[in-house]
N, C-alpha and C positions, 0 to 999 in steps of 0.2 A: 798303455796302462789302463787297466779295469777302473770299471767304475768306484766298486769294491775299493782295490787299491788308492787310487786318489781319494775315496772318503779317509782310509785309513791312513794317508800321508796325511791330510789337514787335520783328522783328529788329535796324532801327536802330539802337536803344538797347542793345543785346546786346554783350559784345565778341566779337567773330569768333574764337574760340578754344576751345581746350577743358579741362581737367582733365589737369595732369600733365604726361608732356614734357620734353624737355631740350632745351640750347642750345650743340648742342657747333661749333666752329669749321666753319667753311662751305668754306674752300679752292677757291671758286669763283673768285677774281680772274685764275686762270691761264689760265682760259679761256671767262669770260661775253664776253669782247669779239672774240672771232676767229672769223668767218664761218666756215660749213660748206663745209668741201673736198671733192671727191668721191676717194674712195683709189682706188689702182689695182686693176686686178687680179691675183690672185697666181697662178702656174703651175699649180699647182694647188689648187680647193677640194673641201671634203671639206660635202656636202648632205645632212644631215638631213632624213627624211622624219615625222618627228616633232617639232618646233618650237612647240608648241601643246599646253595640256591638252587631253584625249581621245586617241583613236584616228592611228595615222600614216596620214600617207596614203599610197595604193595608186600602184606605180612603174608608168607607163606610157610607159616608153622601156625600150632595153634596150643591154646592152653594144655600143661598137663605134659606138653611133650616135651623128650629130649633131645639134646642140641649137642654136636659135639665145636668143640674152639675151632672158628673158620668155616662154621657149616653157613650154608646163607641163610638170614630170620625175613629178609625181606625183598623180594625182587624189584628193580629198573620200575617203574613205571609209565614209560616212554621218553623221548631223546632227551629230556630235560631230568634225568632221574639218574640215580645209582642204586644200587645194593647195598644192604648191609649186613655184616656179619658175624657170630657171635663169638665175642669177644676171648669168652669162656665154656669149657663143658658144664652145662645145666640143664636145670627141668625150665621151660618156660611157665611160669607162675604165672602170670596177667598177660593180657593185651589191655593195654592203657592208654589215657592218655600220660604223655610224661613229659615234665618242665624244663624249659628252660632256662638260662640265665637273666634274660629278658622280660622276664613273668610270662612268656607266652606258654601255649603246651601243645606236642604235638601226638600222632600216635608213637607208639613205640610199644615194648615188651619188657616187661620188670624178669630178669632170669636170677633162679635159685643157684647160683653158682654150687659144683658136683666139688667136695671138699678133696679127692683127689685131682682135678683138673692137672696137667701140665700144660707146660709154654710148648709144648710141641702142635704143629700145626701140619694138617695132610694136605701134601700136593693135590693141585686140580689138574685144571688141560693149559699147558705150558703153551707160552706164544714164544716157537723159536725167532730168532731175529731176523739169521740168517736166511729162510723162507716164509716168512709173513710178509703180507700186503700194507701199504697206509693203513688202507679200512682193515683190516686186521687186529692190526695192533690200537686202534680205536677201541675196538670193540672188546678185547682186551683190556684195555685201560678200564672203561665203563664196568667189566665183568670185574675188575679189582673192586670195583668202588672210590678210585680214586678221585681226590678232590683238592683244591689248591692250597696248602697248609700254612699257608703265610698268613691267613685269620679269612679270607674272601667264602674260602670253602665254595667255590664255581665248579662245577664238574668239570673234569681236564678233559673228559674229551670230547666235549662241546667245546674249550676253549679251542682245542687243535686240532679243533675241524676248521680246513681251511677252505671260506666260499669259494666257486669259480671264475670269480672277479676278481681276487686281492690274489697278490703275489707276495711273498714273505721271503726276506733275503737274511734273517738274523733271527734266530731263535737265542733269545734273551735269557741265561740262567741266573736269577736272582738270590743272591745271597750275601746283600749287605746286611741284614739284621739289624736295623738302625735304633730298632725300640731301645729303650733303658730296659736294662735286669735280662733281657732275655740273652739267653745263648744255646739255644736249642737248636739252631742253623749252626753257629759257629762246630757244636761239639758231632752234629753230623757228616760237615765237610770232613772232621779232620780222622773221623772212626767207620764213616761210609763211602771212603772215597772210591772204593771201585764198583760200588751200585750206582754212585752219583756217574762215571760215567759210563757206563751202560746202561743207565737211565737217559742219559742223554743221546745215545746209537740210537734208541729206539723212538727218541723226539725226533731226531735228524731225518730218520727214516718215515715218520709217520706224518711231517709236515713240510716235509719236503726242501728245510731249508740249507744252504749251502753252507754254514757255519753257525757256530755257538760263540757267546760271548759269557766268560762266566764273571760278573759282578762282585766284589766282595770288598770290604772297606777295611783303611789299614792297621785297625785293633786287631784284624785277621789275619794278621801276616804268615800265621804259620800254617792257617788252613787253606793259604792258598798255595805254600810251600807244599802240603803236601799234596794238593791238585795236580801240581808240576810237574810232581814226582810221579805219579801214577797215568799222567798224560803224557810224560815223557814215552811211556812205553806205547805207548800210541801214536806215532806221528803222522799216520796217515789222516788222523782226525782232524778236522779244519775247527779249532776250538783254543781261541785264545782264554787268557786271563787276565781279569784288567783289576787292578790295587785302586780305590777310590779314594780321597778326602773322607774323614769323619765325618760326617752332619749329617740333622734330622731335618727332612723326612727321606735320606737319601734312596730306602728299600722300596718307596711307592713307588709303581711302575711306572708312571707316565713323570716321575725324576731322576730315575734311574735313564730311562731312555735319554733326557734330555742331557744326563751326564755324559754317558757312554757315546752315545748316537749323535747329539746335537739336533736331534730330533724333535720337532713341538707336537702333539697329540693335539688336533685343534680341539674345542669345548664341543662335548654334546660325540666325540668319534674316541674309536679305541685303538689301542696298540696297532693294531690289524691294518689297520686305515694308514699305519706309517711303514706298513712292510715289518712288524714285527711282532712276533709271537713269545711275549715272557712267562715264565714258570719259576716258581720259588725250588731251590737248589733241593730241599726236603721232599719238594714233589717229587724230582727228578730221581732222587736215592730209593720211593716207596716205588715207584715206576720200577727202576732197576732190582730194586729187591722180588716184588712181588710175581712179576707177569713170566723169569724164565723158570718157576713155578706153578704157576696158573692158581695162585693165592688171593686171598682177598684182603682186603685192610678191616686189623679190627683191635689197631694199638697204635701209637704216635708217640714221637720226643715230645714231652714239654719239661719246661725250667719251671720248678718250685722255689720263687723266692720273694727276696722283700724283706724288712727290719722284723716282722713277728713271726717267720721261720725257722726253728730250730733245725731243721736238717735239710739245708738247700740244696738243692743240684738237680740236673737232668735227670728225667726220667721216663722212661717207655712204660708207656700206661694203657691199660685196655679201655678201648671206649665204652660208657655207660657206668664209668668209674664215679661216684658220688661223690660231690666235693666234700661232702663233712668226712668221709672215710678217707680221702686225701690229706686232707689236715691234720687228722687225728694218727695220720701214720707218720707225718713226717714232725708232727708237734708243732705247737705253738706258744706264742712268750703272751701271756696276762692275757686282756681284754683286743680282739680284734676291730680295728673300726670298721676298714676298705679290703676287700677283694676282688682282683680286677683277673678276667679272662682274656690273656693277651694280656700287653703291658700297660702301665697305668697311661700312655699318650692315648694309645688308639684301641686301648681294651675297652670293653665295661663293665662297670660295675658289678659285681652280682648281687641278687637280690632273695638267691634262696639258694641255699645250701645242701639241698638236695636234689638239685640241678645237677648232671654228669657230663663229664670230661666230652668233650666231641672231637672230632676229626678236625674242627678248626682252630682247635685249645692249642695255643702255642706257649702258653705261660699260666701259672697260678701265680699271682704277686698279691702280698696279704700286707696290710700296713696296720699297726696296734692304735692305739684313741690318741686320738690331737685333737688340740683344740679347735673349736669352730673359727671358721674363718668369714669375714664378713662379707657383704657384697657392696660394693657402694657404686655410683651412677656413674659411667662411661665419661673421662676426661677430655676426650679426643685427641687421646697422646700421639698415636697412630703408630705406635709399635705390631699390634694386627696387622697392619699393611706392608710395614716394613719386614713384619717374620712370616705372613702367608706365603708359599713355595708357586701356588696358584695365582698368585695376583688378584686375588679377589681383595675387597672392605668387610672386615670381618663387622668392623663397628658398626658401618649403616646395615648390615644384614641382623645383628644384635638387635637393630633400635626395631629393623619391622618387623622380626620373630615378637619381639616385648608388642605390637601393633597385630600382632597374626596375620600381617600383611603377605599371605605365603605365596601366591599370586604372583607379587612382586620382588619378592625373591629369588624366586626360579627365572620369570621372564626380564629382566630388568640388571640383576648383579650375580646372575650365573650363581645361583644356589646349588642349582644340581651337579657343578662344576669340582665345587668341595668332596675332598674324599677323606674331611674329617680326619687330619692329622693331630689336631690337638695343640698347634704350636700357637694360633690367636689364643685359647683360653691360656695356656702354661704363661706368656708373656703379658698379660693383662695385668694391671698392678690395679685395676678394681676388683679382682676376682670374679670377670661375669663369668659363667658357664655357658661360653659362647658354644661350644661343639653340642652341650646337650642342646640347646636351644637349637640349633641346624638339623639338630636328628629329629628335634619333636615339627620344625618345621615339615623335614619331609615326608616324616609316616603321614602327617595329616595331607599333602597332596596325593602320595600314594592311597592315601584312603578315597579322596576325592576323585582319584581317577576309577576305582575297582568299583563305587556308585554308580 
C-alpha cells in the first residue's frame, strides 16, 4: 500500500473538520439559486494597475488612446507582477492615480468606456495543454493576469511555482465558501464546471502534483453533484471530491488542509511546506476558461447582497467597475450604513465609493443604518480562545494592540499567525473590534520593517 493510499485509508475514519470555529448564520438563500448575470458597463471605469500582491504593473498605453475589451493597459512588471487588461472598448482618458477601498491609491487608468463596446473578447496566443511545458503554462497563467480570487489576490503563478526543494503530492481546489452571503464560488462550481476542470489539467500539469482534492462543504451538495458528473467523464483524472461539515473559517487554507489532510501548517510556513499547493475552485474555472484562448482577465463573479440590496445575485463584472455605479444598478433600500468588499467576516469595510471592483472582489455586501453599538472593556470570558480556528488569545493580543505593544504581539502570541477570520470579534459580547485592532497592529510592523 502507498503511502498515498494509507493517508487516504486513515483519513476516512477522521471527521473532515478542525479545532474551533463558529457557526454563525449563512445568509446564502438570497442568492445560491440565481444564475450569473453579466453587468453592464459603466461610463466610466476607474483601472487599477495594482489588483494583486507585489509589484503594479507597468502602463503601456497612454492618454488619448484607444483600447479595445482584453487589450493589455499594463504589463507584468517582473515575477511578482501581472498584467492588466481593459475591461471595456475605450478612449483612455487619464493615467492616475486611482483609490482603493482601503483609502490607499494606486496608479491605474480612468477609461471613457466606447458606448458600442461588446462582451466579445479576441483571442491571443492559446496555451495548448496537450503540448505546453510547466514553465509554459506559468507563464501563461501570468500572461492571463491571473490572481487567487478567494479575496488574497497572490499571483497564481508565483503561487505554482514549485521551488526545487519542496515536493507537492495534493493540489488542494478550494471551494468551501465558508463567508456568510457569498455564493460566487457556489454558482461557478455548478455553471463552470467544465473550465473548473480543465483548469485543473492544467494545475496538475504545471505543478506537478499526482492528484486534486476538490473541497466543498455540504450547503454544496449539488455543486458537487455536478463536479461528479462532469468528472465522471474523466476517470483517468486522479481527482476526488470531498463533502465537508459547515463551519467558519472552514475556506482558509491552512483549515481546509487541516480538514481534508490532517495536516498542521506550522506558524511562520505555508501550504508548500506541507506538500500542498491550494487554489480557490474560481481560480481554477478563470485558468480553464482563459489560457485555451490566450485571454486575459478583466471581469469576475461577485455576489451583490446584504439586507439594503434590491436586486441580489451573482454577477460577472468588469474590473474598474465603481461601486456607486454598482449600487445604483442594482438599487438600494433608504440609508446605507456598511459596505464590505468580500463578506462582512473577512471583508472590509469600504470607505469610498468610488473605489472599483477588483480582481479580488468576491462579494458587494451593503447593510442599511443600525444602531450604534457600544464597546465596553474585555470580560475575560474567553470565547476568543475557544472560537480562534488558530489557537491564538485573541484577548491578551486585544489588550496590547489597546498598549501598541506590536513588538509583542508578533514575537510573543503569534500575531502574524492570525489570518483575520473575524470569528474573535463576531463572538465578543463586548464588541471590541479585535480584527481591526490586529490589522492596525500589522501595517504598523510592516511599516516598521519598510523604515
Amino acid at each position: 500500500m502507498s503511502a498515498h493510499q494509507r493517508e487516504s485509508s486513515t483519513l476516512r475514519f477522521l471527521p473532515l473538520t478542525f479545532r474551533h470555529g463558529i457557526h454563525p448564520p449563512e445568509h446564502k438563500d438570497d442568492t445560491k439559486a440565481l444564475p450569473i448575470q453579466q453587468f453592464p458597463f459603466a461610463p466610466v471605469l476607474a483601472v487599477p494597475f495594482l489588483q494583486h500582491v507585489g509589484k503594479p504593473a507597468k502602463a503601456v498605453v497612454c492618454e488619448g488612446q484607444e483600447v479595445v475589451r482584453g487589450q493589455v493597459l499594463a504589463e507584468a512588471d517582473g515575477a511578482m507582477s501581472v498584467p492588466v487588461h481593459a475591461p471595456v472598448s475605450a478612449v483612455v482618458k487619464q493615467l492616475t492615480l486611482i483609490p482603493l477601498v482601503d483609502g490607499s491609491k494606486v496608479p491605474g487608468a480612468v477609461l471613457q468606456a466606447d458606448a458600442g463596446s461588446t462582451q466579445e473578447v479576441a483571442d491571443g496566443e492559446p496555451c495548448p495543454l496537450d503540448k505546453a511545458t510547466p514553465q509554459e503554462i506559468l507563464r501563461a497563467i501570468q500572461r492571463a493576469g491571473v490572481v487567487g480570487l478567494g479575496g488574497a489576490a497572490f499571483p497564481s503563478h508565483v503561487k505554482l511555482t514549485i521551488p526545487p526543494d519542496k515536493t507537492i503530492d495534493t493540489l488542494l481546489i478550494n471551494g468551501a465558501e465558508c463567508e456568510p452571503y457569498l455564493t460566487t464560488d457556489h454558482r461557478v462550481m455548478l455553471e463552470q464546471t467544465a473550465d473548473i476542470v480543465t483548469g485543473i489539467r492544467y494545475l496538475l500539469k504545471a505543478t506537478g502534483a499526482p492528484r486534486a482534492i476538490i473541497g466543498i462543504e455540504a450547503n454544496k451538495r449539488d455543486a458537487a453533484d455536478a463536479l461528479r458528473d462532469v468528472l465522471g467523464a474523466s476517470p483517468e483524472l486522479p481527482v476526488a471530491i470531498e463533502v465537508l461539515p459547515v463551519k467558519y473559517p472552514q475556506g482558509a487554507e491552512k483549515m481546509l488542509i487541516k480538514s481534508l489532510l490532517k495536516r498542521e501548517v506550522p506558524a511562520g510556513a505555508h501550504s508548500i511546506d506541507v506538500g500542498v499547493v491550494g487554489v480557490n475552485v474560481a481560480t481554477a474555472a478563470e485558468i480553464g476558461r482563459l489560457l485555451p484562448h490566450g485571454r486575459g482577465m478583466q471581469e469576475r463573479v461577485v455576489t451583490i447582497g446584504g439586507p439594503a440590496i434590491k436586486r441580489k445575485g451573482n454577477y460577472r463584472i468588469p474590473v474598474g467597475t465603481p461601486l456607486r455605479f454598482v449600487l445604483e444598478y442594482v438599487g438600494v433600500t433608504g440609508e446605507i450604513d456598511e459596505v464590505f468588499l468580500g463578506g462582512p467576516m473577512m471583508g472590509h469595510a469600504v470607505g469610498d465609493l468610488d473605489a472599483p471592483i477588483v480582481k479580488g472582489t468576491s462579494g458587494v455586501i451593503a447593510f442599511p443604518k443600525r444602531a450604534t453599538v457600544a464597546v465596553y472593556p474585555c470580560i475575560h470570558c474567553g470565547r476568543c480562545v475557544e472560537g480562534c480556528p488558530v489557537l491564538l488569545n485573541p484577548s491578551r493580543l486585544g489588550q496590547l494592540a489597546a498598549a501598541q505593544a506590536y513588538e509583542k504581539m508578533r514575537d510573543e502570541f503569534y500575531l502574524l499567525d492570525c489570518f483575520e477570520c473575524g470569528v474573535c470579534s463576531y463572538v465578543c459580547p463586548s464588541h471590541i473590534p479585535l480584527v481591526q485592532q490586529f490589522r492596525v497592529a500589522k501595517r504598523a510592523l510592516k511599516k516598521e520593517k519598510a523604515v
